[in-house]
C-alpha positions in Angstrom: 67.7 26.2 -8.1 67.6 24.7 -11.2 64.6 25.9 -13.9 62.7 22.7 -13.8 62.4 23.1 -10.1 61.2 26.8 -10.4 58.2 25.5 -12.3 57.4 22.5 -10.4 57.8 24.6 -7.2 54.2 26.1 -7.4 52.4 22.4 -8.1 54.6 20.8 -5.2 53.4 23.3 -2.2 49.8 22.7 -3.6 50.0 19.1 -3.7 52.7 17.9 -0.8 52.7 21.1 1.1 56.5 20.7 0.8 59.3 22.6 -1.5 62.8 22.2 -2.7 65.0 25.4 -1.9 69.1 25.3 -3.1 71.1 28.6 -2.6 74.9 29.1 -1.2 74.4 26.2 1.9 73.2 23.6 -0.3 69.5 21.8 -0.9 67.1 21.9 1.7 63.4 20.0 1.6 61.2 21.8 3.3 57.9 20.0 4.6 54.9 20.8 6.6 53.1 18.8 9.0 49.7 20.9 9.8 46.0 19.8 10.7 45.3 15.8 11.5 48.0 13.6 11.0 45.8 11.0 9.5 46.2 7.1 9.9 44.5 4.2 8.4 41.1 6.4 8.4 40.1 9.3 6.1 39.5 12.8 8.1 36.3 14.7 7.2 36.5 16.5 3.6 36.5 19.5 5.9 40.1 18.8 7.6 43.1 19.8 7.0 45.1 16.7 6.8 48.9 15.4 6.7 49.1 11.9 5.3 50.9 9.4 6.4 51.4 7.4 3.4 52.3 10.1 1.5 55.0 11.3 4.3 56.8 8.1 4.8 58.0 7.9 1.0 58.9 11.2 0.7 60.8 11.3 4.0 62.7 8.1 2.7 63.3 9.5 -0.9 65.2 12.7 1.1 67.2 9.9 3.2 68.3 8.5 -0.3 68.6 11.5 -2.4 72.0 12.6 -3.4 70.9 16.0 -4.0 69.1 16.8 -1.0 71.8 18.0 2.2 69.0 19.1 5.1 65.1 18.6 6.0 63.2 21.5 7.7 59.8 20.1 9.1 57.1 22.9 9.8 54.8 22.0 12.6 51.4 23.1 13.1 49.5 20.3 13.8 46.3 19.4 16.6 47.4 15.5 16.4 45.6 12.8 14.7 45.8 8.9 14.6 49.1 7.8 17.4 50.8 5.2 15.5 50.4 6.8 11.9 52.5 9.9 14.2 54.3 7.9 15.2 55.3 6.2 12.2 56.6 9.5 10.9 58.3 10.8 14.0 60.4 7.6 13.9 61.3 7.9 10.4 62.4 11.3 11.0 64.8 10.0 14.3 66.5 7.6 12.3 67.4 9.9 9.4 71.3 10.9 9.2 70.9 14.0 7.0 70.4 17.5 9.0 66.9 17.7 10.3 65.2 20.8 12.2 61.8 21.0 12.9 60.1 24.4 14.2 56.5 24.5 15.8 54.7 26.9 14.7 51.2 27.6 16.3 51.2 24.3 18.0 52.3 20.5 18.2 49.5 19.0 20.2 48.7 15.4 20.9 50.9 13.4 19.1 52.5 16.3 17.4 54.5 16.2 20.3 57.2 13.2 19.4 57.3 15.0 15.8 58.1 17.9 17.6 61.1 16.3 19.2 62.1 13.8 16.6 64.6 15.9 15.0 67.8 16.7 15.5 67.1 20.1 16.6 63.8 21.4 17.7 62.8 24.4 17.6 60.0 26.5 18.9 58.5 29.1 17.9 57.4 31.8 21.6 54.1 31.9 21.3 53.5 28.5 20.0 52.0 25.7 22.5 51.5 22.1 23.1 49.1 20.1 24.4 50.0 17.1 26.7 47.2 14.7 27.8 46.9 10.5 28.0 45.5 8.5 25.0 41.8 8.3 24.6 39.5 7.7 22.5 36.6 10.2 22.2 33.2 9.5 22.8 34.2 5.7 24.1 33.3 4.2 27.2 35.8 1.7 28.5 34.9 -1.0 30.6 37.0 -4.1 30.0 40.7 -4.2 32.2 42.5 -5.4 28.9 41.6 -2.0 26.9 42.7 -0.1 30.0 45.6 -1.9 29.6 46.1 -1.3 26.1 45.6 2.1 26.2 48.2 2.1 28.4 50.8 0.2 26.4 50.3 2.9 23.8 51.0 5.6 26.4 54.1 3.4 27.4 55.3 3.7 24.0 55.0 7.6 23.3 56.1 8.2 26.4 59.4 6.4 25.8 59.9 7.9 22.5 59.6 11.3 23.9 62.0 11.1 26.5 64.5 8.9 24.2 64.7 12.2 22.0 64.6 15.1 24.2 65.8 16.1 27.6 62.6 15.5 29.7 62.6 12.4 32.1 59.7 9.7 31.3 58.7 10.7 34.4 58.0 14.3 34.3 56.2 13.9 30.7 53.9 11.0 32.2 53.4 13.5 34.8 52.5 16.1 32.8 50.5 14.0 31.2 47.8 13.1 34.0 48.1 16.8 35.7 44.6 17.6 37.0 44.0 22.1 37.4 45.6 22.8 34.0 43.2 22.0 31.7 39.4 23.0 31.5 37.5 20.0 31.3 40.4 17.4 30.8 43.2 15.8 32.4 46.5 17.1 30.8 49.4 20.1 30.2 49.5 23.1 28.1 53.0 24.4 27.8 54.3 26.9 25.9 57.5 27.8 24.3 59.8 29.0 27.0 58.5 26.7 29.3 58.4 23.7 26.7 62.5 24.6 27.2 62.9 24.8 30.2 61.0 21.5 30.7 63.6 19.7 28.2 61.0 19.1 25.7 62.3 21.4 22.9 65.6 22.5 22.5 65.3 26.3 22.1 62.8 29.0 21.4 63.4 30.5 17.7 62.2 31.4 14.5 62.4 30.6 11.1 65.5 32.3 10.9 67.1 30.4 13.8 66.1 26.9 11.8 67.6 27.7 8.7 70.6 29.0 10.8 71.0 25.4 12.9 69.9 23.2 9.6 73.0 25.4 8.0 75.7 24.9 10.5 75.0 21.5 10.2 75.0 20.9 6.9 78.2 22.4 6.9 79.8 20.0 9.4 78.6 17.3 7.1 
């Protein structure tokens, strides 16, 4: 690591919640996604928020960069706006440089397809997620067309999902609408054996087992 980015280290985690790390393996990026993922509204001053427009150039500067060789994403997030998640987890699928991602705590809501959009996902054991149908609290629906619009946006993060993990559309749609699992809602809870076993994340691990993946395939690149 070079002295310049020694000193900007401190001011980067504050501001991005991110950090540049090189050693022996190469330069790895290293980026949170915690709290609401906002979109095109601004969370409470009380929330802890990931940005979307400040995500989308950074991810794109790390595709770019000559001197970056891998991207570890750090998951913690309860979910946020869908298509400002979604924005991100498709930028993160179309990368070519090494990308893990490890949930940590949870990846709820649409933390789930930025759970999966990398090219190994990990999981930490006692982390969860929550699966449940789009909605919008607090709003009564009565028209057919919103009904259908909601499910259009289901359509599309159900697609994603299965496109970049090992679960079927039909099992996550499933899990999905369960009734008996949740409280007082419609939805899935899974955990991280069982998030595995379901084909949603590739292996239960810790931050250990991230770098170890993001290193062997930095290696092969």
């Amino acid at each position: 690591m070079s002295e310049e980015q020694g000193q900007n280290m401190p001011q980067q985690i504050v501001d991005m919640g991110s950090c540049v790390v090189t050693n022996d393996h190469g330069t790895v990026h290293c980026l949170t996604i915690i709290g609401q993922i906002e979109g095109h509204t601004l969370a409470p001053n009380t929330a802890k928020t990931t940005k979307y427009e400040h995500v989308l150039p950074l991810l794109a500067s790390i595709e770019a960069s000559q001197d970056i060789d891998g991207l570890l994403l750090l998951i913690n997030t309860v979910g946020g706006d869908i298509e400002a998640g979604l924005g991100i987890a498709e930028m993160i699928a179309g990368m070519t440089k090494p990308t893990v991602t490890l949930v940590l705590g949870g990846g709820h809501s649409i933390g789930i397809p930025l759970a999966v959009s990398a090219k190994v996902n990990l999981m930490a054991p006692s982390a969860s997620m929550t699966i449940h149908p789009v909605r919008m609290s607090g709003t009564m629906i009565a028209a057919p067309q919103t009904y259908h619009y909601f499910d259009r946006i289901q359509e599309r993060i159900i697609r994603f999902v299965s496109a970049n993990s090992r679960i079927s559309p039909e099992k996550f749609r499933e899990l999905m609408l369960r009734s008996g699992d949740m409280s007082n809602d419609v939805g899935s809870v899974v955990y991280g054996e069982e998030a595995v076993a379901l084909g949603l994340m590739d292996g239960v691990g810790t931050l250990h087992d991230a770098f170890e993946k993001l290193y062997e395939m930095m290696e092969e690149k």
